[in-house]
MARDREN-236399 format. One record per atom (N, C-alpha, C): x, y, z; atom name. Coordinates in Angstrom, 3 decimals. Example, Ala and Ser with C-alpha at 12.3 -4.5 7.8 and 13.67 -1.06 7.14 Angstrom:
c1,c2,c3,atom
13.190,-5.690,7.800,N
12.300,-4.500,7.800,CA
13.200,-3.300,7.800,C
12.850,-2.250,7.080,N
13.670,-1.060,7.140,CA
12.900,0.030,7.870,C
END
This chain:
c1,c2,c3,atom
118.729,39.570,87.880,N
118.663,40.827,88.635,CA
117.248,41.384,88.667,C
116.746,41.004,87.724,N
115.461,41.811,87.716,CA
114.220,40.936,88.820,C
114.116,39.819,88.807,N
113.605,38.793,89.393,CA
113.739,39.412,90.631,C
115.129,39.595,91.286,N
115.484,39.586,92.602,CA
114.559,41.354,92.682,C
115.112,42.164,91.669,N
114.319,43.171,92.101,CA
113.053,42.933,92.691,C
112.161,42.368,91.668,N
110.569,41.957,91.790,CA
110.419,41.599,93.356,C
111.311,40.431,93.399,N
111.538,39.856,95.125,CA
111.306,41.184,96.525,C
112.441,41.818,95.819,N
112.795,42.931,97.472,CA
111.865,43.928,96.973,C
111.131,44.162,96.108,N
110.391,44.777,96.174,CA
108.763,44.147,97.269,C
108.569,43.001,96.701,N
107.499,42.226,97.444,CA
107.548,42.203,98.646,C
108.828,42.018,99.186,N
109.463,41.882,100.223,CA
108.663,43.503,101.356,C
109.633,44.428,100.581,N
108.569,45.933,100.998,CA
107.234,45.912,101.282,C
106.659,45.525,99.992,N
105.084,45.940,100.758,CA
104.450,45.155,101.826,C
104.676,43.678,101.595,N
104.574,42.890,102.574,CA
105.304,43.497,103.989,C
106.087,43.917,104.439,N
106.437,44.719,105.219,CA
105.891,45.789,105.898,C
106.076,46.269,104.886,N
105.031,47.752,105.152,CA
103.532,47.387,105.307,C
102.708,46.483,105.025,N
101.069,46.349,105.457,CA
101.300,45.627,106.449,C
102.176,45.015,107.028,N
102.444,44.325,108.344,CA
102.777,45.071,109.278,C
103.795,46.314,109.432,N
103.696,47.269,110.316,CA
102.905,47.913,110.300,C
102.047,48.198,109.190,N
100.530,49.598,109.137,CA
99.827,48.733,109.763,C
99.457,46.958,109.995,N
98.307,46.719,110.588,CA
98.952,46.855,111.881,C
99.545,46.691,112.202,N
100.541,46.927,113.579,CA
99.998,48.315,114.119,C
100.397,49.442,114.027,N
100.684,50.346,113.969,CA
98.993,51.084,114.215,C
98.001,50.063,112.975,N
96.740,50.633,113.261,CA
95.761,49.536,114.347,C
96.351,49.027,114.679,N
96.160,47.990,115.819,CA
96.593,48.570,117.139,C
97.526,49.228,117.046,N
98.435,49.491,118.657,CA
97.210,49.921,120.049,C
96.285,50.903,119.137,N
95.800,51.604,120.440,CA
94.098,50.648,120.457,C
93.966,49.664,120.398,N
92.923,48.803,119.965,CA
92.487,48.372,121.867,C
91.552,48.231,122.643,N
92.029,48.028,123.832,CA
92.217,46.473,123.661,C
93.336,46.240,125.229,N
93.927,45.198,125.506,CA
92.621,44.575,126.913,C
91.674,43.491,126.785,N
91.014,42.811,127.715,CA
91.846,43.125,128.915,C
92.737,42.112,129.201,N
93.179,42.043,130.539,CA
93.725,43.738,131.276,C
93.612,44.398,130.209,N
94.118,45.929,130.946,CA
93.055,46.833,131.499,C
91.917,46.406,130.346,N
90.661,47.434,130.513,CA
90.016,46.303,131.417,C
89.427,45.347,131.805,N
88.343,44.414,132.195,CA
88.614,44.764,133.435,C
89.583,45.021,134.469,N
89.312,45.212,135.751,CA
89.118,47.045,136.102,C
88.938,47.312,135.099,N
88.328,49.323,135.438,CA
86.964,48.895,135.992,C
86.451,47.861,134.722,N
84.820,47.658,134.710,CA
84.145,48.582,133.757,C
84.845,49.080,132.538,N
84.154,50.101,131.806,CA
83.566,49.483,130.709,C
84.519,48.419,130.347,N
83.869,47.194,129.480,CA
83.462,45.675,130.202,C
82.659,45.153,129.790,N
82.269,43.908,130.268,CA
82.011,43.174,129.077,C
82.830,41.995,129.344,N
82.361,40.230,128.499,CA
81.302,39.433,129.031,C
81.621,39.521,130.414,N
80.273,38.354,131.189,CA
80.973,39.102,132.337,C
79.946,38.410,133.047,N
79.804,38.784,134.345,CA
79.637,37.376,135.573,C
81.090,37.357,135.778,N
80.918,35.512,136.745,CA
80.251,35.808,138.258,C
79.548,34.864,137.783,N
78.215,34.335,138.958,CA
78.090,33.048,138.718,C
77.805,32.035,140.480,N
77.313,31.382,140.217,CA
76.271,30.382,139.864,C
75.008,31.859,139.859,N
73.554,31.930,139.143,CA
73.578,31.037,137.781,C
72.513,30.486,137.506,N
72.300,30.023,136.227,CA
71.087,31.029,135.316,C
72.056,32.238,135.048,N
71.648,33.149,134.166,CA
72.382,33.912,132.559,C
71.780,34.266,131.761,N
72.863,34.072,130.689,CA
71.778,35.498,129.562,C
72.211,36.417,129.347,N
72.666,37.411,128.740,CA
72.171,37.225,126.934,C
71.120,36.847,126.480,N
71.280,37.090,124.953,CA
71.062,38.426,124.319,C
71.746,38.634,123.275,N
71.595,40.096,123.230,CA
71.707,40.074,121.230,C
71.084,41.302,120.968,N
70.610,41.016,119.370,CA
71.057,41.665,118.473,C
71.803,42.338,117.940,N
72.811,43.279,117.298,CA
71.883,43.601,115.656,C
71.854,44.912,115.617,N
71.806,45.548,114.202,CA
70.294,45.734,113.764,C
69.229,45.351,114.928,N
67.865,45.809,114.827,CA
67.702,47.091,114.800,C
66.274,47.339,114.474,N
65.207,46.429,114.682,CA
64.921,46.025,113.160,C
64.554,44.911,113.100,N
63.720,44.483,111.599,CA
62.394,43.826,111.362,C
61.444,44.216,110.669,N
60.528,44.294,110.557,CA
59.855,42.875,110.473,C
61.197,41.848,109.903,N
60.708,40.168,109.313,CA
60.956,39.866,110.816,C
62.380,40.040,111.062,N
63.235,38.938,112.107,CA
63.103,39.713,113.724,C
62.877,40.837,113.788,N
62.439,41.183,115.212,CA
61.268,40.639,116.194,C
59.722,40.733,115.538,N
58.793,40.293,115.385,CA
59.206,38.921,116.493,C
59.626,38.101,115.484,N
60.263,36.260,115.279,CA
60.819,36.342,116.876,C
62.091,36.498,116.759,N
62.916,37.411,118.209,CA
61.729,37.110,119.544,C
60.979,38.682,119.370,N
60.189,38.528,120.447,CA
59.081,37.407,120.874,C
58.842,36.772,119.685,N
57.706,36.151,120.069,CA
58.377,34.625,121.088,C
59.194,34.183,120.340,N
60.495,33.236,120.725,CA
60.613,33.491,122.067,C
61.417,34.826,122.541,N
61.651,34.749,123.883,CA
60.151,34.753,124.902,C
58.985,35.267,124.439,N
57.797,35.583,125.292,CA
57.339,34.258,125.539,C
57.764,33.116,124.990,N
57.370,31.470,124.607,CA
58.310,31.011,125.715,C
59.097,31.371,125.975,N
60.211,31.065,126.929,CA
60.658,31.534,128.084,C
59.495,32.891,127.911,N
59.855,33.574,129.641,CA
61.263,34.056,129.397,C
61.745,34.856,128.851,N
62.899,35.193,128.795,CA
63.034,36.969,127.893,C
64.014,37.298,128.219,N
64.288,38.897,128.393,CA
65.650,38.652,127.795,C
65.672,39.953,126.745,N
67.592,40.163,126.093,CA
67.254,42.017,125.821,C
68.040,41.678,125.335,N
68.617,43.416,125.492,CA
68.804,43.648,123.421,C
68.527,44.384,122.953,N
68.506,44.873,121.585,CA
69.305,46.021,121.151,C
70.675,45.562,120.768,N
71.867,46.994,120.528,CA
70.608,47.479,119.027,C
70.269,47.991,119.124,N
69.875,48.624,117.815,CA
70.487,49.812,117.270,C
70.650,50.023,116.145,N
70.933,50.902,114.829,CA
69.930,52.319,115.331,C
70.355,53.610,115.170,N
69.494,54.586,115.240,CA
69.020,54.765,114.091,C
69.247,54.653,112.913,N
68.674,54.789,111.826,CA
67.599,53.936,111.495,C
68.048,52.790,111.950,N
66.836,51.967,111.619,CA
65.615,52.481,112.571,C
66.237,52.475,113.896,N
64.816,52.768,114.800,CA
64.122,54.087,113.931,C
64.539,54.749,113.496,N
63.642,55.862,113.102,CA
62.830,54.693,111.754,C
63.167,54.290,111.219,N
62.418,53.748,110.122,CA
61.478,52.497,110.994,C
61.682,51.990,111.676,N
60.748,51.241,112.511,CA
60.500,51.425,113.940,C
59.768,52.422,114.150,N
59.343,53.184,115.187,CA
58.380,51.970,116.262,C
57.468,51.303,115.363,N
56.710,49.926,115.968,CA
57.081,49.123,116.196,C
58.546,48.845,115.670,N
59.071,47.479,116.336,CA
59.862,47.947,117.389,C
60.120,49.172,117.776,N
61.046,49.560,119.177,CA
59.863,49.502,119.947,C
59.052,50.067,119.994,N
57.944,50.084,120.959,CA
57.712,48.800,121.214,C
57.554,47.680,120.280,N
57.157,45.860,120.515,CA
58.332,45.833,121.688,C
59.709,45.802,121.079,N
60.633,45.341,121.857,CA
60.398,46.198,123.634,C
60.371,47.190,123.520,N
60.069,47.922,125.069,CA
58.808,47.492,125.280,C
57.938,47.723,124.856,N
56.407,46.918,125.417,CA
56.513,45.483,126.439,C
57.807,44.795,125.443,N
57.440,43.522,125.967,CA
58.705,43.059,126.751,C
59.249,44.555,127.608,N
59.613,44.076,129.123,CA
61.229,43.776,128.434,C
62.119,44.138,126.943,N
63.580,43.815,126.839,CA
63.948,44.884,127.164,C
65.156,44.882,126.506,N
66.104,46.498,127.014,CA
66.803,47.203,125.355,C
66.639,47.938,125.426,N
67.497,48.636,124.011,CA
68.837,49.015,124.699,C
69.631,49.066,123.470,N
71.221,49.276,123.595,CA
71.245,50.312,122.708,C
72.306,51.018,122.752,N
73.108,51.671,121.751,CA
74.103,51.079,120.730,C
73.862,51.276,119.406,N
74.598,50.585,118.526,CA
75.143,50.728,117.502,C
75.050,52.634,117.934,N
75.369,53.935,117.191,CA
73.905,54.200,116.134,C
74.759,55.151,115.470,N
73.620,55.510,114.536,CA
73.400,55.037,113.297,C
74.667,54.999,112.922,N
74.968,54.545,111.012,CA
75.646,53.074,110.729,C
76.029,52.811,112.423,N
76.612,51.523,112.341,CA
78.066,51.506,111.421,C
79.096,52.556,111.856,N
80.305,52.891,111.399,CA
81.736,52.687,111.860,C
82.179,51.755,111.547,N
83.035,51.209,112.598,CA
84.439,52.126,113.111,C
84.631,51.882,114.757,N
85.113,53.014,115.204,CA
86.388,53.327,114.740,C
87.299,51.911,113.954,N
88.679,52.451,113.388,CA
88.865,52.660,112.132,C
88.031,53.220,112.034,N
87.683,53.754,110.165,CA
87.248,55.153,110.527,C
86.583,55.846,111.446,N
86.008,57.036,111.583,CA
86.252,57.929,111.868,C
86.796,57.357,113.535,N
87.539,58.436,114.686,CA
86.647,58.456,115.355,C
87.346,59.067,116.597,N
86.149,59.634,117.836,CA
85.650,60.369,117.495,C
85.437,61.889,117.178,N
84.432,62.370,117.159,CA
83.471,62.622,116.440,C
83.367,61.520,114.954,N
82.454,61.086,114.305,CA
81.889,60.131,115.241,C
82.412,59.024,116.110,N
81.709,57.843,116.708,CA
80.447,58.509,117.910,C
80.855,59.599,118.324,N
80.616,60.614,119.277,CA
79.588,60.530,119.319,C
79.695,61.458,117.682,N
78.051,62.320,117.714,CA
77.260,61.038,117.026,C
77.241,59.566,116.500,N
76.640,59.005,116.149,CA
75.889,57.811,117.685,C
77.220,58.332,118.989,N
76.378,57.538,119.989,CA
74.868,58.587,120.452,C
75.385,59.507,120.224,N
74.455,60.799,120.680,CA
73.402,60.683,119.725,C
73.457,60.909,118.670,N
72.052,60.808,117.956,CA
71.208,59.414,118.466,C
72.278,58.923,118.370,N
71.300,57.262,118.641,CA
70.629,57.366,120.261,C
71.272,57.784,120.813,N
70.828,57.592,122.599,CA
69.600,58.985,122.523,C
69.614,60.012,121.776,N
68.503,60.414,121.912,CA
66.930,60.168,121.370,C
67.061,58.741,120.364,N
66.480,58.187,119.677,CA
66.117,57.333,121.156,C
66.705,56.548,121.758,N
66.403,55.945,122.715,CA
65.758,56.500,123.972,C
66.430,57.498,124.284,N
65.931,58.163,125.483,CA
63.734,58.766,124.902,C
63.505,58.324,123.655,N
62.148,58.849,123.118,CA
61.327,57.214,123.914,C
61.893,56.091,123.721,N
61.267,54.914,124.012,CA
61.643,54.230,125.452,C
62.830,54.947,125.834,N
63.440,53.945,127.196,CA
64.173,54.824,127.710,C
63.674,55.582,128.615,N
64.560,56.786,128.876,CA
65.029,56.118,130.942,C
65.845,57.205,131.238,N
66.670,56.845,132.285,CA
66.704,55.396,132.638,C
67.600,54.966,132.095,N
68.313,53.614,131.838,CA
69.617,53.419,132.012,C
69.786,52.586,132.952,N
71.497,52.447,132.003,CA
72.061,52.191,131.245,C
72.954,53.006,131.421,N
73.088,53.222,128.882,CA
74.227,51.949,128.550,C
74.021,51.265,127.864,N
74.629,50.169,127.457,CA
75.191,50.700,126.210,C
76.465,50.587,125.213,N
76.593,50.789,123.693,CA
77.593,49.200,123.719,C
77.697,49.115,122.654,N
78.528,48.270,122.078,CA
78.527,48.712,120.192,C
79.980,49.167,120.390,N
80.509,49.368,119.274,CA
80.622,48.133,118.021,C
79.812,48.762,116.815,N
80.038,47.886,115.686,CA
81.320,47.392,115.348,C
80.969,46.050,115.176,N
82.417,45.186,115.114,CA
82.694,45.021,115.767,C
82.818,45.417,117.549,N
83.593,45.588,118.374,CA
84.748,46.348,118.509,C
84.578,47.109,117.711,N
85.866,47.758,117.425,CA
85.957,49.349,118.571,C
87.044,49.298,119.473,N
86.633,50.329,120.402,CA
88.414,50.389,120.866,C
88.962,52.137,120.910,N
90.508,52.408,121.370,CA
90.395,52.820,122.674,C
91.552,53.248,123.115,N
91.112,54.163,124.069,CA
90.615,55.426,124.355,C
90.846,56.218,123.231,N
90.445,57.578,123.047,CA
88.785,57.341,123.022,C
88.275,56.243,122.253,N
87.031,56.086,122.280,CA
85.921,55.719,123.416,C
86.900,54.818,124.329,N
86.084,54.485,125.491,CA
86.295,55.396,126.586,C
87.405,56.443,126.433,N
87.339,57.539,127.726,CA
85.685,58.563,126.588,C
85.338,58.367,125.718,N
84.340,58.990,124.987,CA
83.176,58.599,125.939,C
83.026,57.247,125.743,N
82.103,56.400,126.366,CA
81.380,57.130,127.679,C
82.607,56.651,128.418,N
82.470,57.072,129.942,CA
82.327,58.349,129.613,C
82.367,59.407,129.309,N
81.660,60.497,129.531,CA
80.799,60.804,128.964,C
80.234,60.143,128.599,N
78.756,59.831,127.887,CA
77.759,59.463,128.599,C
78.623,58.714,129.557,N
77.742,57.773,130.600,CA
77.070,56.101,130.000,C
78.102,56.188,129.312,N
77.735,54.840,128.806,CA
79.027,53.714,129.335,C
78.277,52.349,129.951,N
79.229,51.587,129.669,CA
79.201,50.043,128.522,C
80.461,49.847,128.176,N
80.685,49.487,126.677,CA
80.479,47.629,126.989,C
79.696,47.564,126.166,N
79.050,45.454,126.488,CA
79.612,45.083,124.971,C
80.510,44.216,125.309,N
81.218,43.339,123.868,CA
80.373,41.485,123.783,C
80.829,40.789,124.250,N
80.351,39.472,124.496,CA
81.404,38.577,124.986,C
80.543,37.168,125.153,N
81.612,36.302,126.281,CA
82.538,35.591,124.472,C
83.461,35.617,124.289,N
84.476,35.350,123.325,CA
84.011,33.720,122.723,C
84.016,33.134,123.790,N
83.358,31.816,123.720,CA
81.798,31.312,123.050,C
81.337,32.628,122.965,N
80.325,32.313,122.469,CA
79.633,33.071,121.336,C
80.840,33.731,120.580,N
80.730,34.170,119.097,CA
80.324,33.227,118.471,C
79.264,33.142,118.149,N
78.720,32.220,116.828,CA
79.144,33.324,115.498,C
78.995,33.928,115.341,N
78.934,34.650,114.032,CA
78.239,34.165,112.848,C
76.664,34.077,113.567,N
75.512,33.937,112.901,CA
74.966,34.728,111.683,C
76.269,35.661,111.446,N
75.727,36.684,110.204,CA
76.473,36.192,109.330,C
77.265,35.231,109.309,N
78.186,34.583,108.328,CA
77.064,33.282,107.960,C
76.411,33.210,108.356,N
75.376,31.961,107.736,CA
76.083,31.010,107.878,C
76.060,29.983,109.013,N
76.829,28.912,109.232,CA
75.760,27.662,109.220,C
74.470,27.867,109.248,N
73.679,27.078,109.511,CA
73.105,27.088,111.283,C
71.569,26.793,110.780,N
70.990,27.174,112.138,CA
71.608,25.951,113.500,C
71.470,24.597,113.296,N
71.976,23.855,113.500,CA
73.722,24.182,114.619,C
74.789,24.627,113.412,N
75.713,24.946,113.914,CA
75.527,26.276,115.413,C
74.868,27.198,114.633,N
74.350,28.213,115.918,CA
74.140,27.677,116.956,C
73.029,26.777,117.028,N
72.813,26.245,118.310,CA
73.414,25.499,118.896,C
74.091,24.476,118.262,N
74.925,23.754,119.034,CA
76.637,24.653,119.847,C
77.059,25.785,119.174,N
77.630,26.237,119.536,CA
77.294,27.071,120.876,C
76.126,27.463,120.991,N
75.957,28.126,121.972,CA
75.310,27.266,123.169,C
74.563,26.100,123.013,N
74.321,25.350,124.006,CA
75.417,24.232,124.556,C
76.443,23.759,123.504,N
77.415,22.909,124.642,CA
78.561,24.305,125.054,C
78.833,25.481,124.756,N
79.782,26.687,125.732,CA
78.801,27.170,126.712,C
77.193,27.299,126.648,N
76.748,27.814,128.063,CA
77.276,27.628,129.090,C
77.762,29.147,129.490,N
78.239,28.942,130.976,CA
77.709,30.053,131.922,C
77.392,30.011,133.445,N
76.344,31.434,133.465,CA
77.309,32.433,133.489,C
76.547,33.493,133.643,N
77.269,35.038,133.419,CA
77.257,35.476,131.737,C
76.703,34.503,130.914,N
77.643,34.476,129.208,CA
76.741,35.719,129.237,C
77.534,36.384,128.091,N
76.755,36.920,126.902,CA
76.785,36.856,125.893,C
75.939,36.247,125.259,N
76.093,36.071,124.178,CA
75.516,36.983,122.714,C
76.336,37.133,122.049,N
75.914,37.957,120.610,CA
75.336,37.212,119.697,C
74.325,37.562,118.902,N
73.287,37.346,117.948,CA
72.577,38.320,117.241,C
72.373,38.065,116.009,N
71.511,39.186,115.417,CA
70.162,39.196,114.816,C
69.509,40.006,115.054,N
67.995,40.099,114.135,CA
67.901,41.143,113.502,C
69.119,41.940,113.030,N
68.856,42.695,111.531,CA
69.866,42.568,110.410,C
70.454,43.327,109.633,N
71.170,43.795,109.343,CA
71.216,42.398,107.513,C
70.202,41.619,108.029,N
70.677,40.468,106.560,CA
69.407,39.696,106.762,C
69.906,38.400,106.169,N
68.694,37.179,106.437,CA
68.982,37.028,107.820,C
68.457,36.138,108.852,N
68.116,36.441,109.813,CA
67.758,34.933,109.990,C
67.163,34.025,109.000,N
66.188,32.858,109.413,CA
66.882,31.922,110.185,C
68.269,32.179,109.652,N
69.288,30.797,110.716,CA
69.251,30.824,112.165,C
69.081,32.315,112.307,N
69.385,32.474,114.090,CA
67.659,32.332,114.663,C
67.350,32.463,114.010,N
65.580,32.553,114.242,CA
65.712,30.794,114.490,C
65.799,29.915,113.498,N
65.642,28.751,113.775,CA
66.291,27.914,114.792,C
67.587,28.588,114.737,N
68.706,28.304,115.867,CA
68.068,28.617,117.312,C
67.534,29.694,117.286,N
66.625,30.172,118.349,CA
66.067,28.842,119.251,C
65.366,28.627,118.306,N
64.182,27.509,118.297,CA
64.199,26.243,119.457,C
65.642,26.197,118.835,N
66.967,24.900,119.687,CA
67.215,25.681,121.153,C
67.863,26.682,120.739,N
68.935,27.294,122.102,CA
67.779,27.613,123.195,C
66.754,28.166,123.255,N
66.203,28.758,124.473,CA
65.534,27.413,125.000,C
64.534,26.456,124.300,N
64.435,25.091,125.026,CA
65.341,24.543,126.210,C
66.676,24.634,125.177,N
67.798,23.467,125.459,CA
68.410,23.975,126.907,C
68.529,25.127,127.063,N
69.312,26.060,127.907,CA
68.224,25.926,128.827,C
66.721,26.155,129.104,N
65.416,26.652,129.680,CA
65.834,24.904,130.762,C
66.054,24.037,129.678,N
66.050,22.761,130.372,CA
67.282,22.491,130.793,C
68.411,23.495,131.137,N
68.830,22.977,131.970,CA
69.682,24.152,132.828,C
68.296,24.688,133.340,N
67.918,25.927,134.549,CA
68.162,26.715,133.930,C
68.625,27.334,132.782,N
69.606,28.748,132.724,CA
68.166,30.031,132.704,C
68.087,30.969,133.025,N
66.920,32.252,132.829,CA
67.702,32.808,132.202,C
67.240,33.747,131.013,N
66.916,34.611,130.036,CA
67.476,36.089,130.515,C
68.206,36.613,131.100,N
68.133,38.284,131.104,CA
68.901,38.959,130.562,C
68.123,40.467,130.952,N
69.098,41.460,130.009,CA
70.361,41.547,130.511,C
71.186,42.559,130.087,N
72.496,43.005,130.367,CA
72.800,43.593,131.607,C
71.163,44.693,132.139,N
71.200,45.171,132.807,CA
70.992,44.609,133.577,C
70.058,43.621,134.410,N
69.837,42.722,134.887,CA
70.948,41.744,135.222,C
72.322,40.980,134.447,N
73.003,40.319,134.683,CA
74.184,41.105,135.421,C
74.530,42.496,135.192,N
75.218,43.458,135.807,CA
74.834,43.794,137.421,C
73.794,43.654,137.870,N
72.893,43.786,138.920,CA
72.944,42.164,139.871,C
72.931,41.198,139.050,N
73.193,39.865,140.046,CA
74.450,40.063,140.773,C
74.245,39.277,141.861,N
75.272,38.909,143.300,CA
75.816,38.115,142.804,C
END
């Protein structure tokens, strides 16, 4: 009897954290519901040979630097979700990145993910951050992409009246280069899924950094050679 207790008890919680992830999942958006508003975008199909890299959790002082010099070697342009906090602590590497012709994103302020917070903590952290931006890259179109990706609906009717619209990436081409998979793996993942319109996610802050830097190394060659151009977000939103 007691055993079986132990059992239906297990039984419960297992239960119960299966409906709470449920439950805290429900209002999470659904792709195929939101993707034809156009308030969020994955890629953008064209049949241009153009492709979207974009750099999550900058700016950093080792691996930004690296970043730019890489793409200026390659004729090529990405877009930089950066951290507002950080930009205040590296004021010279936002200016490098705008100097040299990319685009800044919004990527909040504290980098707090949106189903842990709520909206109107996520709010005021797009706001601090976009006025951090509007100091280096002002009247732009405002790009954010929520840390983690994590974005409801209460949050993206936030968005849009913010005047921001919300850039996630092409699914296909999650490397999840912050998990340290090896530079190697990075690149090969992202050069045999190139497809145009991608966007692809990558990072140059937030950790070590050297894998995607080296991965780099591979992907913009490999891609360069076989036609694809380099642009921002804003720029791939703007192609026919």
């Amino acid at each position: 009897m007691k055993g079986m207790k132990w059992l239906c008890l297990l039984i419960v919680l297992i239960c119960s954290c299966f409906f709470t992830h449920i439950n805290a999942s429900a209002d999470l958006i659904k792709r195929k519901e939101v993707e034809p508003t156009g308030q969020v975008v994955w890629e953008v199909p064209t049949s241009k040979k153009v492709i979207a890299l974009t750099f999550d959790d900058g700016p950093d002082p080792k691996y930004t630097p690296q970043v730019l010099e890489l793409l200026k070697q390659y004729g090529g342009h990405a877009t930089f979700f950066e951290i507002g906090y950080r930009m205040e602590q590296y004021p010279e590497i936002v200016k490098q990145v705008v100097q040299a012709g990319h685009e800044l994103g919004n990527h909040s302020m504290t980098h707090q993910y949106a189903n842990k917070t709520g909206v109107k903590y996520m709010s005021l952290d797009i706001i601090k951050a976009d006025q951090i931006i509007q100091k280096y890259q002002p009247d732009r179109l405002k790009l954010f992409r929520p840390p983690g990706g994590y974005i409801d609906t209460a949050l993206l009717q936030e968005t849009k009246q913010l005047g921001y619209k919300v850039v996630l990436w092409s699914y296909h081409q999650e490397t999840k280069d912050y998990t340290l998979p090896g530079a190697q793996v990075i690149a090969d993942h992202i050069i045999r899924n190139a497809r145009n319109g991608d966007i692809v996610l990558l990072h140059d802050g937030g950790g070590d950094r050297s894998q995607t830097i080296l991965a780099l190394k591979s992907i913009l060659p490999a891609l360069k050679q076989k036609g694809f151009q380099f642009v921002t977000v804003s720029e791939l939103l703007h192609i026919q």
